[in-house]
N, C-alpha and C positions, 0 to 999 in steps of 0.2 A: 213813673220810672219804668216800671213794667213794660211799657208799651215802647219805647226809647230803647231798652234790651231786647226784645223782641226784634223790632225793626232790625237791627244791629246783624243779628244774626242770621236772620232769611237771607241778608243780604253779603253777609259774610259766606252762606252757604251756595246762593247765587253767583258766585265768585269763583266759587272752588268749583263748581259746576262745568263754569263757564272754561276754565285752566286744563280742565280734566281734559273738556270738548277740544278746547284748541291743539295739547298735546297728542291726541289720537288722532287729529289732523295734520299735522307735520310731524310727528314721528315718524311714519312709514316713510315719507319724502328721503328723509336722510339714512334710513334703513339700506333704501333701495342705491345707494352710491356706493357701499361696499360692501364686500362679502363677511360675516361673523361666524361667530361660532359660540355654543349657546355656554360651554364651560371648556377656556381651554385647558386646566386643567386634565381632560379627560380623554385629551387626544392621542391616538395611537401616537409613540414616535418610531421614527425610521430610521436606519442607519445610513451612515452616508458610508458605507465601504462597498457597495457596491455587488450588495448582496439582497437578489429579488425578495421581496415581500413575499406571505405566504398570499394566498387567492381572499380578495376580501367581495364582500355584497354589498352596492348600492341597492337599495328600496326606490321602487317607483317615487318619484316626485321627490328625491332624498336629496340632500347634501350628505356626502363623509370626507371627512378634515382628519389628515394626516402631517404632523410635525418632524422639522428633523434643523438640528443645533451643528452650524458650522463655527468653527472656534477661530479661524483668521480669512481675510479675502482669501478666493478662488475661483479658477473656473469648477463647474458644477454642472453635470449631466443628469439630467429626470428624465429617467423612460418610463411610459406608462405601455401597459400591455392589457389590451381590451379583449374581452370575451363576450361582449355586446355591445350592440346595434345602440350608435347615438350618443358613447359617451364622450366626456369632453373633461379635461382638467385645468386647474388652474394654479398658475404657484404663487404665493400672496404674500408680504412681509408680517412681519411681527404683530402689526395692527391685522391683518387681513384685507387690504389694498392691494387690487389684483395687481401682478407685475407682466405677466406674459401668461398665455395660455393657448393654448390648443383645443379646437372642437369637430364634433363628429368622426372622430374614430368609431369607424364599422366594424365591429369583429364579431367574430360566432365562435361559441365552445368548441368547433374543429377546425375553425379557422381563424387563431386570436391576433390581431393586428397590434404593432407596435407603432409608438409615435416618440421622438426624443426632443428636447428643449436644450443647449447649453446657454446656459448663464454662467457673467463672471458673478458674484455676491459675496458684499462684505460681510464678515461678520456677524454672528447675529441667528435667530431663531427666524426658521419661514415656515408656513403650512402650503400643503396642496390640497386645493377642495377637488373634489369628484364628484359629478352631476352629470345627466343625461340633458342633451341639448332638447330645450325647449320644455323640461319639466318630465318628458316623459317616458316611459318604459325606466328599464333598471337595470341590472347584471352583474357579471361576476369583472374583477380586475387585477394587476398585479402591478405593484411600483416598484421602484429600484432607485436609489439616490447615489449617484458615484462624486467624490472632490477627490479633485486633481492637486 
């Protein structure tokens, strides 16, 4: 009977092995089709009155994820204001499913470029991620959510 338990279990262990292997295989697949966020929880939120954010820092190679709760349809304007070379945003629904976004906004600390988005959006909680196009460099930025 020993050797019957035995078996059992290399092979039970073989298995688990094998599930582990397959899911670090197609986990990143599905990773890779939408944008997340690692707690949202912990997300800055924004106001939607229309009143600029203070100056925030993306990190080289960074994502930063900013929320903000509209409480019925409207039209909705996001201006983002760059202070560096290469950034790019995006404004994502409740799951983090890009919707529209904007890339390579060039700007410099004395020269910060503005970029604006309107959307109508129902209801409902959205985030804006903010990343540098192609992974790299990083900077300073400022947001602004106005509903109409």
């Amino acid at each position: 009977m020993g050797s019957v338990t035995g078996g059992r279990s290399k092979r039970c262990v073989v298995c688990y092995v094998l599930c582990v292997l397959a899911l670090a295989v197609l986990l990143p697949l599905s990773v890779k089709a939408t944008v997340r966020a690692d707690n949202s929880a912990d997300i800055p939120a924004l106001s939607v009155k229309g009143e600029r954010s203070e100056k925030f820092e993306l990190q080289q190679g960074g994502t930063n994820y900013h929320k903000f709760t509209i409480t019925k349809a409207g039209k909705t304007n996001l201006e983002f204001m760059s202070y560096a070379a290469d950034l790019e945003y995006s404004l994502c629904d409740s799951k983090f499913k890009r919707i529209d976004g904007q890339s390579r906004i060039n700007g410099s600390e004395t020269s910060p470029i503005k970029a604006s988005m309107y959307e109508y959006l129902s209801q409902g909680t959205y985030y804006l991620a903010v990343t540098s196009y192609n992974g790299a460099g990083g900077g300073s930025y400022k947001l602004c959510v106005s509903f109409y």
